[in-house]
N, C-alpha and C positions, 0 to 999 in steps of 0.2 A: 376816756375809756373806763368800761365798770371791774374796779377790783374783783375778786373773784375767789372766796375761800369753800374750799370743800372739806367736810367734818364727816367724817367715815365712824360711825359709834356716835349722833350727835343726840340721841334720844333723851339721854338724861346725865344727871354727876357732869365730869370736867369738859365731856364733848358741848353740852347744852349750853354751860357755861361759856363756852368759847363762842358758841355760834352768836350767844345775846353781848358779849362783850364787841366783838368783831362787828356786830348788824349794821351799825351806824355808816361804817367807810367801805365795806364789801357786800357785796351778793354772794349770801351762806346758800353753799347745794350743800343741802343734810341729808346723809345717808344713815338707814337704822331699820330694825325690822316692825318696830311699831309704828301702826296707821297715827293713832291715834296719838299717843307721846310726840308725833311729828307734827302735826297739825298745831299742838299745845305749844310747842316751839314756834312753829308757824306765829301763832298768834302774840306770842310775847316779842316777836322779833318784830313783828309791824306796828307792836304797841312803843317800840324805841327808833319809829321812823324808817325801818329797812325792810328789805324782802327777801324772798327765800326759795325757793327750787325746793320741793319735798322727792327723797327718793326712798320710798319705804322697799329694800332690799336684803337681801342677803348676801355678805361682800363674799361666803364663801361657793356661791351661784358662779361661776364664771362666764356664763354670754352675760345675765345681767350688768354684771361691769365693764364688760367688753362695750355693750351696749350703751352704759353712762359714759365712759368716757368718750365715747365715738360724738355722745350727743354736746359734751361740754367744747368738746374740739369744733363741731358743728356751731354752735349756737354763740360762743364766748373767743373760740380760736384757741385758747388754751389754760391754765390756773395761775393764779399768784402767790395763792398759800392753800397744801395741803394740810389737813391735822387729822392723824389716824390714833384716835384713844378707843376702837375696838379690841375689845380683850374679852375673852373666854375663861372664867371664872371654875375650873371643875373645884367638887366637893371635897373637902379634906379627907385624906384617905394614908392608911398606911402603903410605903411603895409595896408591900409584897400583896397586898389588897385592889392595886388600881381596876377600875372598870374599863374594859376595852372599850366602851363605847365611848366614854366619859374621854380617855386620852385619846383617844383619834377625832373628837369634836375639839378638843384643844389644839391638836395641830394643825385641822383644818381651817379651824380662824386665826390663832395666833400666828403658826407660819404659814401654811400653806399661803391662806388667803392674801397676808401679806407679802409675800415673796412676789403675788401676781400684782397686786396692785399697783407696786413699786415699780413693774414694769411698764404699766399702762398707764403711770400718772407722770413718772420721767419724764416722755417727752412735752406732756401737757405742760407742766413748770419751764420747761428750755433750762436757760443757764441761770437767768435771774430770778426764779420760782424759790419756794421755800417749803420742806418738806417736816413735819416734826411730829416725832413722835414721843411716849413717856416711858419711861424708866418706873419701877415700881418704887413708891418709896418706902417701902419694907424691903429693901434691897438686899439687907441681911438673908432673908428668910430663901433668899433664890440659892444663897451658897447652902444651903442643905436641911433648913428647919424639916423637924418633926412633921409629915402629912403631907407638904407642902409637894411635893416631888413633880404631880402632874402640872401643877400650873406653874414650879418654878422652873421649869425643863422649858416649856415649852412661850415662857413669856422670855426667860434669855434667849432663847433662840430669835425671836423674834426682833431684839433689840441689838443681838448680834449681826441681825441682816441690817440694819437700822445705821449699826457703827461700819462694818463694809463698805455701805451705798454714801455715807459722810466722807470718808479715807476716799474713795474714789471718786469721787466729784470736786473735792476741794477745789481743781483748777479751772474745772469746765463748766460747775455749776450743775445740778440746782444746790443750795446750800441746805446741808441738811442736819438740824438740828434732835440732839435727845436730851430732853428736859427730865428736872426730879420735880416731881410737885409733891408739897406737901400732903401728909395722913390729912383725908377728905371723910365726911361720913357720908359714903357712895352705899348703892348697893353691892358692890362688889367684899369693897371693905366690911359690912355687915355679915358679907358671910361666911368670912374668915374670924371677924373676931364679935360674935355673941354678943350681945348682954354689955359690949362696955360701955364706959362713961364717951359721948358724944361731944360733949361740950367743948372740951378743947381743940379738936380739930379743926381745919382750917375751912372757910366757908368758899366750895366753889367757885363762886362768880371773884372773891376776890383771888384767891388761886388762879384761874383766868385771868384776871388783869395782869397779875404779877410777872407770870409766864409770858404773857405776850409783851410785855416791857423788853424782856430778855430776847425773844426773837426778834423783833422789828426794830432791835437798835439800830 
């Protein structure tokens, strides 16, 4: 029977990473709003012998995900590992500054979107699925740094639905993991922090491996 990993955010940084480490032993459905960054994925995942389901969407769309998971249930019968590293980045901002458009695209994807997913990907996993998602690893900066406010508000919230749906499944399953990955030089990271030295952070694809050691023990 064909493994089956779904990457929600798999366009580029830790989601891509995941989908080319995973290619070899699972069929990656990559979900991401670029055509083109998905294709590019596409191609490096069949350059490591595996293949791929492209879903260029928007998770905070809701028939469109209705829609995917109707068709992974159709076509697969169900998943055996979710990995959702979509995350909405807004621009640093003082809180008494925030853009109303700016924090309501952050809860759209960070909770919103994920609160639905979670419902619609549940039963696809059953009890033995595995569901995982990331923790910032500026985990500091969520308890209250300077600017941080829209995305720290709204990426805990997120990870708070995340630790909920773990506590609650422990007995029935699906297992669901929140991982720290190491400072990556993503573009997310970029546009929090300018101008730094790059060099020391950790390189994706092996941040991928290292993470999925930890899950798939």
């Amino acid at each position: 029977m064909t493994k089956t990993a779904l990457i929600t955010g798999a366009t580029r940084g830790l989601g891509a990473a995941l989908a080319e480490a995973l290619a070899p032993t699972h069929h990656i459905i990559a979900v991401g709003r670029t055509s083109g960054a998905l294709e590019d994925l596409d191609d490096r995942i069949k350059a490591l012998g595996g293949d791929a389901t492209l879903a260029p969407m928007d998770i905070t769309i809701d028939p469109a995900m209705q829609q995917l998971c109707r068709s992974i249930f159709d076509r697969w019968g169900g998943l055996n590992l979710w990995f959702h590293t979509a995350v909405h980045a807004a621009p640093l901002t003082p809180a008494s500054h925030i853009n109303p458009k700016d924090f309501t695209k952050s809860v759209d994807i960070n909770i919103t979107a994920t609160s639905r997913m979670i419902s619609y990907v549940a039963p696809l996993l059953g009890a033995d699925g595995k569901a995982v998602f990331f923790d910032d690893p500026i985990i500091g900066l969520l308890g209250g740094a300077a600017y941080f406010g829209t995305y720290g508000a709204t990426k805990a919230a997120q990870i708070a639905l995340a630790r909920s749906w773990a506590v609650e499944t422990v007995k029935t399953g699906p297992c669901v993991h929140i991982v720290t990955p190491k400072p990556m030089p993503t573009a997310t990271r970029a546009r929090f922090f300018p101008g730094e030295d790059r060099t020391p952070l950790a390189n994706p694809r092996s941040e991928a491996d290292r993470l999925l050691r930890v899950v798939l023990s």
